[in-house]
FIBARO-594805 format. One record per atom (N, C-alpha, C): residue number from 1; residue in three letters; atom name; x, y, z. Coordinates in nm, 3 decimals, padded with zeros to 5 digits. Last residue first. Example, Ala and Ser with C-alpha at 12.3 -4.5 7.8 and 13.67 -1.06 7.14 Angstrom:
residues 2
<seq 2 | type SER | atom N | x 01.285 | y -00.225 | z 00.708>
<seq 2 | type SER | atom CA | x 01.367 | y -00.106 | z 00.714>
<seq 2 | type SER | atom C | x 01.290 | y 00.003 | z 00.787>
<seq 1 | type ALA | atom N | x 01.319 | y -00.569 | z 00.780>
<seq 1 | type ALA | atom CA | x 01.230 | y -00.450 | z 00.780>
<seq 1 | type ALA | atom C | x 01.320 | y -00.330 | z 00.780>
END
This chain:
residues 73
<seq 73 | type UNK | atom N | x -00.269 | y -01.222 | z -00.934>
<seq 73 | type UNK | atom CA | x -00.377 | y -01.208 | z -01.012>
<seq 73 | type UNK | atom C | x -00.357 | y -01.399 | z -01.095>
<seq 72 | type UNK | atom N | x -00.218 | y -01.157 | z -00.621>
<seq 72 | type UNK | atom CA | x -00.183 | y -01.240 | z -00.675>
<seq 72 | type UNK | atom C | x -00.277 | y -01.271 | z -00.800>
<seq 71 | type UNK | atom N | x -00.167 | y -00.816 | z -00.472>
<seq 71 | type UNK | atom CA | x -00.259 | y -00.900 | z -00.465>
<seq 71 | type UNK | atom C | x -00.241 | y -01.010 | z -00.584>
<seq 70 | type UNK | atom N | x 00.002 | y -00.657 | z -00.173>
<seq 70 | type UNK | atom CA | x 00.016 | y -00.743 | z -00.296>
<seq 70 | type UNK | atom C | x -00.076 | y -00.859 | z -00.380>
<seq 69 | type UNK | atom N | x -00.099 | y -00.347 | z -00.063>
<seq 69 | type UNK | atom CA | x -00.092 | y -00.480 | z -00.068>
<seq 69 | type UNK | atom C | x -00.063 | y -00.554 | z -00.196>
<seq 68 | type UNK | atom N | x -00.036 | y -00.076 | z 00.164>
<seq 68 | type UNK | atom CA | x 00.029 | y -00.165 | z 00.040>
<seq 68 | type UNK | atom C | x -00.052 | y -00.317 | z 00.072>
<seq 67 | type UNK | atom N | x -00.141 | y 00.235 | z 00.290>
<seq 67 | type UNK | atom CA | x -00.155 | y 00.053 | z 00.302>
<seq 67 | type UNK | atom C | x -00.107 | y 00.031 | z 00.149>
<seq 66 | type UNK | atom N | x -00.042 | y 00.521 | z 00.418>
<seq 66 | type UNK | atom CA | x -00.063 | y 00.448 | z 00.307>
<seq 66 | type UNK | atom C | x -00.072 | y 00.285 | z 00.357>
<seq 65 | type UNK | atom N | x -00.020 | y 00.655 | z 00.634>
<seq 65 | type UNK | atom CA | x -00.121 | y 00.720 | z 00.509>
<seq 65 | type UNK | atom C | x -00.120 | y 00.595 | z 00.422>
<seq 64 | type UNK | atom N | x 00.186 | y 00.588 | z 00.812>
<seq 64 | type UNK | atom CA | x 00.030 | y 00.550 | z 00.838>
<seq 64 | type UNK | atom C | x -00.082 | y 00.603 | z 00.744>
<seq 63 | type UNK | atom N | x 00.365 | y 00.889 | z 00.744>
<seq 63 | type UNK | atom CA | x 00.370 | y 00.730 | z 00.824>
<seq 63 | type UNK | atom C | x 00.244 | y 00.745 | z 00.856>
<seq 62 | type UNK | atom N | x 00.510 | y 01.001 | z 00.477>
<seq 62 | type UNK | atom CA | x 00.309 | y 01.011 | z 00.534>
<seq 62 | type UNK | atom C | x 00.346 | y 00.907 | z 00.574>
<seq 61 | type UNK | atom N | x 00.767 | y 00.946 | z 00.409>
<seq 61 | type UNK | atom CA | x 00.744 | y 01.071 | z 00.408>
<seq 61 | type UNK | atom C | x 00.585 | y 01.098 | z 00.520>
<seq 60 | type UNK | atom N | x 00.780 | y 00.610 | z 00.511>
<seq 60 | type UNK | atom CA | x 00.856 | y 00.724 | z 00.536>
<seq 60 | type UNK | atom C | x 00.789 | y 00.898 | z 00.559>
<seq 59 | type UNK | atom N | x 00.564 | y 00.582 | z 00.233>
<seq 59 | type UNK | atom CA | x 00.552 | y 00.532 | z 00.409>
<seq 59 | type UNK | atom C | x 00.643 | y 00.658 | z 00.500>
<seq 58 | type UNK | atom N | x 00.763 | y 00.624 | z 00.031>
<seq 58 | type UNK | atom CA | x 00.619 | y 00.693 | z 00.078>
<seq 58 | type UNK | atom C | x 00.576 | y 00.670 | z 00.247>
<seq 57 | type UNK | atom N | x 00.906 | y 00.394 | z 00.099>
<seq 57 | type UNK | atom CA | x 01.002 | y 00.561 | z 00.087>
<seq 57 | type UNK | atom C | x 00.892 | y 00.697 | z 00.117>
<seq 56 | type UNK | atom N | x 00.779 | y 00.174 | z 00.136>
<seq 56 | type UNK | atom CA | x 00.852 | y 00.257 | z 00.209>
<seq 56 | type UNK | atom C | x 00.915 | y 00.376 | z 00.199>
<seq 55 | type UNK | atom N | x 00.676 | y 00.198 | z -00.179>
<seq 55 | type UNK | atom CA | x 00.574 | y 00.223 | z -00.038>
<seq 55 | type UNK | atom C | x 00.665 | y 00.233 | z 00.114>
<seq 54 | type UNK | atom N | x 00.914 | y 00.146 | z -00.312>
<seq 54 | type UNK | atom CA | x 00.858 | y 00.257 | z -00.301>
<seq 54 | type UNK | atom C | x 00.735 | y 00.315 | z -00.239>
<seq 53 | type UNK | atom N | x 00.970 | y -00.105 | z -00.200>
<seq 53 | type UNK | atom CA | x 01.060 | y 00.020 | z -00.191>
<seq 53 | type UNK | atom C | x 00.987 | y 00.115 | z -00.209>
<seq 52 | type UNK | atom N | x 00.725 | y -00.267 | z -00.295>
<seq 52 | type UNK | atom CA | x 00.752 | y -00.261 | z -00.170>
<seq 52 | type UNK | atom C | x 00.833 | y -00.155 | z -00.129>
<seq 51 | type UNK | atom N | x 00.742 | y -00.237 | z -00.583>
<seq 51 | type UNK | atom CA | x 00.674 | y -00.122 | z -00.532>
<seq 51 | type UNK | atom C | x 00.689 | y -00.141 | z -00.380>
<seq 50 | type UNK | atom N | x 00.983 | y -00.352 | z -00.648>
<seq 50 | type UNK | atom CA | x 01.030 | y -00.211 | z -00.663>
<seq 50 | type UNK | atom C | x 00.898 | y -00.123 | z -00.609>
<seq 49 | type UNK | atom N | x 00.949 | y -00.605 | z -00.633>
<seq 49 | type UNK | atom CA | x 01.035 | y -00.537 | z -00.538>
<seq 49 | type UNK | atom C | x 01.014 | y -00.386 | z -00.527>
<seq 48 | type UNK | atom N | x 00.874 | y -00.705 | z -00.919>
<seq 48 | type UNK | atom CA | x 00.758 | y -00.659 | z -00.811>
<seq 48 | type UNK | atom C | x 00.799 | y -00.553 | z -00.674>
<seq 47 | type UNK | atom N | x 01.027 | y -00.731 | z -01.107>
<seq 47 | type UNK | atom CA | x 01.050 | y -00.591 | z -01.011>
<seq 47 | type UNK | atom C | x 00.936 | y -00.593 | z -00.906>
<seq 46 | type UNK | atom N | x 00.829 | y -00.868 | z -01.334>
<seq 46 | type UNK | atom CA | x 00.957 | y -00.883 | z -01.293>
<seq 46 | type UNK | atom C | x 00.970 | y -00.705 | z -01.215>
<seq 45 | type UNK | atom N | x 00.563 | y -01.104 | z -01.440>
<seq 45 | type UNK | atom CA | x 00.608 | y -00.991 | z -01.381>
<seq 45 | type UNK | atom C | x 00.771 | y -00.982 | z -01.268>
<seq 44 | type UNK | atom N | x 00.536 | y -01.389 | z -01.498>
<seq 44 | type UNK | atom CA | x 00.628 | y -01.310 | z -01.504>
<seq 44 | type UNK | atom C | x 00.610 | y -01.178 | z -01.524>
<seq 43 | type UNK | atom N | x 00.196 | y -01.412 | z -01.343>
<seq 43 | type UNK | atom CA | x 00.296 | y -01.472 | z -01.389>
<seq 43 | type UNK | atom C | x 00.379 | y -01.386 | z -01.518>
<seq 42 | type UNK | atom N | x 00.136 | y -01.109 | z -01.133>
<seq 42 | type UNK | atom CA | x 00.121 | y -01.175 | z -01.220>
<seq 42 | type UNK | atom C | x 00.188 | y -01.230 | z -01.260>
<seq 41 | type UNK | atom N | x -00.001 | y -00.907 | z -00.877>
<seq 41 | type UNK | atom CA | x 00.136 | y -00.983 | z -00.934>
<seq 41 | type UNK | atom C | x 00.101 | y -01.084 | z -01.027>
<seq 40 | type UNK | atom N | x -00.126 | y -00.539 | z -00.880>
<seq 40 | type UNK | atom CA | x -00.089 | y -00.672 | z -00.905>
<seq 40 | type UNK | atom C | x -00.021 | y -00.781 | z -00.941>
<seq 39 | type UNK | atom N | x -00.098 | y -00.353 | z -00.569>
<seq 39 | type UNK | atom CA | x 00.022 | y -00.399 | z -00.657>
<seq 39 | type UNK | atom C | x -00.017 | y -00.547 | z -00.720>
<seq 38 | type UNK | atom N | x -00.264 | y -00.051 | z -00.405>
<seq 38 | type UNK | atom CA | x -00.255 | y -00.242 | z -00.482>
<seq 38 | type UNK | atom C | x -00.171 | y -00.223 | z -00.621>
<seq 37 | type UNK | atom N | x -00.283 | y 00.093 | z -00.201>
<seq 37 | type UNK | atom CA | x -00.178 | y 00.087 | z -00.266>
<seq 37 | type UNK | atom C | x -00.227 | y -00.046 | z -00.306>
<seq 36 | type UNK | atom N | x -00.508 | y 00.316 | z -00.054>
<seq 36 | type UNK | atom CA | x -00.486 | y 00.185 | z -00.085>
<seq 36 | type UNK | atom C | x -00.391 | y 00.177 | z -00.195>
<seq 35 | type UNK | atom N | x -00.472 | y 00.590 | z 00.159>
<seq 35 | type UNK | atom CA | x -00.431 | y 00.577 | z 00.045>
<seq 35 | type UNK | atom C | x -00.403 | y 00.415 | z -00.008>
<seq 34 | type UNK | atom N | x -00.694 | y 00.806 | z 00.389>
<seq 34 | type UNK | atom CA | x -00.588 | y 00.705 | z 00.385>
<seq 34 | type UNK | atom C | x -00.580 | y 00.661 | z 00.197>
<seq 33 | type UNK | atom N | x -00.777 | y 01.055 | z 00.294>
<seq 33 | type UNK | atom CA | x -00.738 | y 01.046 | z 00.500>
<seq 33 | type UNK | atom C | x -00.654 | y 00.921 | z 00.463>
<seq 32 | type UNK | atom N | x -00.711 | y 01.300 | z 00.069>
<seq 32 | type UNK | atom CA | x -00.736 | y 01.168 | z 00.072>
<seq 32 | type UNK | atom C | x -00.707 | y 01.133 | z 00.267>
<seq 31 | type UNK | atom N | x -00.482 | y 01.428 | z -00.053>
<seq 31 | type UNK | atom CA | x -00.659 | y 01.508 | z -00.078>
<seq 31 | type UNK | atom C | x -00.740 | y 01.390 | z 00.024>
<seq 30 | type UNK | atom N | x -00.267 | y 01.377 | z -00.017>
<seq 30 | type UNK | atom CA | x -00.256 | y 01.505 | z 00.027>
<seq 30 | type UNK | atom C | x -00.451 | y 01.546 | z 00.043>
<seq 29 | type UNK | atom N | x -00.234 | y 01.145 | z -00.138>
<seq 29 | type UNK | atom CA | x -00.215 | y 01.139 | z 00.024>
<seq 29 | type UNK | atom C | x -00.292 | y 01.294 | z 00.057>
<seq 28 | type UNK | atom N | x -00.284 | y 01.167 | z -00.390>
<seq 28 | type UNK | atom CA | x -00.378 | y 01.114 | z -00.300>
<seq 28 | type UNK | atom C | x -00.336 | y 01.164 | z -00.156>
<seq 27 | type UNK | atom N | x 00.039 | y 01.248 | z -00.422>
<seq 27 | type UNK | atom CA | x -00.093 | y 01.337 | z -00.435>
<seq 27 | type UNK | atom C | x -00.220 | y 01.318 | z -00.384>
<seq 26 | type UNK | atom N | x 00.166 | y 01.002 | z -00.350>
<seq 26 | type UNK | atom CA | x 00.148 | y 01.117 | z -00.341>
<seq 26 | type UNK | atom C | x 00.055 | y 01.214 | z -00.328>
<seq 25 | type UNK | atom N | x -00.001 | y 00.821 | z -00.581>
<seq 25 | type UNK | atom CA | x -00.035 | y 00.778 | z -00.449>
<seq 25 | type UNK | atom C | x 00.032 | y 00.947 | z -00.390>
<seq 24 | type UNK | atom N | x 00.115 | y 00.979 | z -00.789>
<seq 24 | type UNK | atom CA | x -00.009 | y 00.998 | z -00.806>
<seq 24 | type UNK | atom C | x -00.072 | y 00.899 | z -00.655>
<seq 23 | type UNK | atom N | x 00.417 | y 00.901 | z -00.757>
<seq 23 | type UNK | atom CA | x 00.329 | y 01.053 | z -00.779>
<seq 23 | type UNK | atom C | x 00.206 | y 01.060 | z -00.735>
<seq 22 | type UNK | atom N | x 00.391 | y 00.619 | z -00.775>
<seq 22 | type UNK | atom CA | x 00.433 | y 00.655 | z -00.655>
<seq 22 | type UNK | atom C | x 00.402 | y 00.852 | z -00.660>
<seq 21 | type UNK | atom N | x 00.310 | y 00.592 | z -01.033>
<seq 21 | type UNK | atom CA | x 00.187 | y 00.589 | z -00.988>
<seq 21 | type UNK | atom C | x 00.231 | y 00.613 | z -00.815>
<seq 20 | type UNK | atom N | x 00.560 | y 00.727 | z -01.215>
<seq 20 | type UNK | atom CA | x 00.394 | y 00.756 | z -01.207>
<seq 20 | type UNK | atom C | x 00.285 | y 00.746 | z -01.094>
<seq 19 | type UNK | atom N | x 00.775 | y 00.603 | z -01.120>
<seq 19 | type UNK | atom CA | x 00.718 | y 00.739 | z -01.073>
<seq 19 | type UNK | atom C | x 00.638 | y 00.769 | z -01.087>
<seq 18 | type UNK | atom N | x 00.645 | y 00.245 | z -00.959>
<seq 18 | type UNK | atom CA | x 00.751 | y 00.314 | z -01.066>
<seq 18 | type UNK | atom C | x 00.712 | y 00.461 | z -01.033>
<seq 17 | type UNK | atom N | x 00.479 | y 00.132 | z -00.792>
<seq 17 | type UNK | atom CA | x 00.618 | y 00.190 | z -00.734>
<seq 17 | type UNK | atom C | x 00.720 | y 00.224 | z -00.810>
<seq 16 | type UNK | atom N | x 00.256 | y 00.039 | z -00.909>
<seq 16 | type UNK | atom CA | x 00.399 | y -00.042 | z -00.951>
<seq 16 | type UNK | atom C | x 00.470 | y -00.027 | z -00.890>
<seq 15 | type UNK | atom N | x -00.079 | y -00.010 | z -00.851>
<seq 15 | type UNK | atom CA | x 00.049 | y 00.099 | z -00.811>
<seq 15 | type UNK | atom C | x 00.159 | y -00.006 | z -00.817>
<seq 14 | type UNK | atom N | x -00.359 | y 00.213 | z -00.835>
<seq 14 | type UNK | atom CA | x -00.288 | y 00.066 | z -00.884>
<seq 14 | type UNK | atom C | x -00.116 | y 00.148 | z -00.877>
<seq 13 | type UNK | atom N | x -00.506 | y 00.306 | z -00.553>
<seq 13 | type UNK | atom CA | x -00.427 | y 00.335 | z -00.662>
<seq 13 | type UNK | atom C | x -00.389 | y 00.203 | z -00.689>
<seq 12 | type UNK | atom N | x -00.821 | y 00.439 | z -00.396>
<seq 12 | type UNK | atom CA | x -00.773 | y 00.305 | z -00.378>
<seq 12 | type UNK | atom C | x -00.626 | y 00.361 | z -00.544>
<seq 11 | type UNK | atom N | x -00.916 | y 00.618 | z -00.086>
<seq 11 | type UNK | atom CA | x -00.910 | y 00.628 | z -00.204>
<seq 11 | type UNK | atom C | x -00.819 | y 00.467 | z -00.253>
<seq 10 | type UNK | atom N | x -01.116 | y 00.745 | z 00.152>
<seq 10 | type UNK | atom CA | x -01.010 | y 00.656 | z 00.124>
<seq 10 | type UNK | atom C | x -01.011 | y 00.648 | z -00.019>
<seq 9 | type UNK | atom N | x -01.223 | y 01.066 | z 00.343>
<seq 9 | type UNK | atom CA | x -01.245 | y 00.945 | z 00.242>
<seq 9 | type UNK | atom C | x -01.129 | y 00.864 | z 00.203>
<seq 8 | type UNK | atom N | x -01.197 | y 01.320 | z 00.441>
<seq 8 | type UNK | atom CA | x -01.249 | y 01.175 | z 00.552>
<seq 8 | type UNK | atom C | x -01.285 | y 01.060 | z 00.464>
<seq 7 | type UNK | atom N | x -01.076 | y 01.472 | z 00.246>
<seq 7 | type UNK | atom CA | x -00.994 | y 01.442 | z 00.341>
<seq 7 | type UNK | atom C | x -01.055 | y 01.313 | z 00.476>
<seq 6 | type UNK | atom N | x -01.311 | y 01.530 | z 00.066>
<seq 6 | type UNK | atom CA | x -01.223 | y 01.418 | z 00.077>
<seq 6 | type UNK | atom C | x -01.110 | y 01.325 | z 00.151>
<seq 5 | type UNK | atom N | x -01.625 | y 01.611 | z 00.131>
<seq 5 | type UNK | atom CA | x -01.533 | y 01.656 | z 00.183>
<seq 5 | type UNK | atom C | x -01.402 | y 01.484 | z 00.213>
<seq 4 | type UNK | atom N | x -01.882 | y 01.726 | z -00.111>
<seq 4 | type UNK | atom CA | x -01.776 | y 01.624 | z -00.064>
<seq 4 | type UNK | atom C | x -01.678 | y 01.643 | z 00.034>
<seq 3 | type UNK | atom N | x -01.920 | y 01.918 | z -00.272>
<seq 3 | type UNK | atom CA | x -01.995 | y 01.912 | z -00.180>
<seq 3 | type UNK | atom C | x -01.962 | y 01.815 | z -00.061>
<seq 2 | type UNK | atom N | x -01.717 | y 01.755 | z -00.580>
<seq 2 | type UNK | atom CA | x -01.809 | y 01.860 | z -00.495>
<seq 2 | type UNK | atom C | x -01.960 | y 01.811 | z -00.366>
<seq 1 | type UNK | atom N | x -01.499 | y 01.628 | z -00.649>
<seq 1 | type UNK | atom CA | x -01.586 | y 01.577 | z -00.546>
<seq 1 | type UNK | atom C | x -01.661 | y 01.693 | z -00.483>
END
């Protein structure tokens, strides 16, 4: 993002709350002022649970960096 300054920008992640994409919301946090977490749910998808846990554990570390939502595909 040259010339850019990212830290006053939002950024958006697809995000399971498996380690990949709980890394890579991570790392957003750090370049990024806030961090959209979308989790899509789809007929049988199984663990959806597991990205609510892992937007609290993120939540936790950056309170108020991150928004989660669950969006119903």
């Amino acid at each position: 993002m040259r010339g850019e300054n990212s830290k006053d920008r939002e950024v958006c992640v697809q995000f399971s709350g498996g380690s990949d994409s709980s890394l890579t919301a991570y790392r957003m946090a750090q370049e990024f002022r806030k961090v959209h977490l979308l989790t899509f749910k789809h007929f049988g998808q199984i663990n959806i649970e597991n990205s609510r846990k892992s937007f609290n554990m993120l939540n936790d570390k950056m309170p108020g960096k991150f928004k989660h939502q669950i969006v119903p595909v």
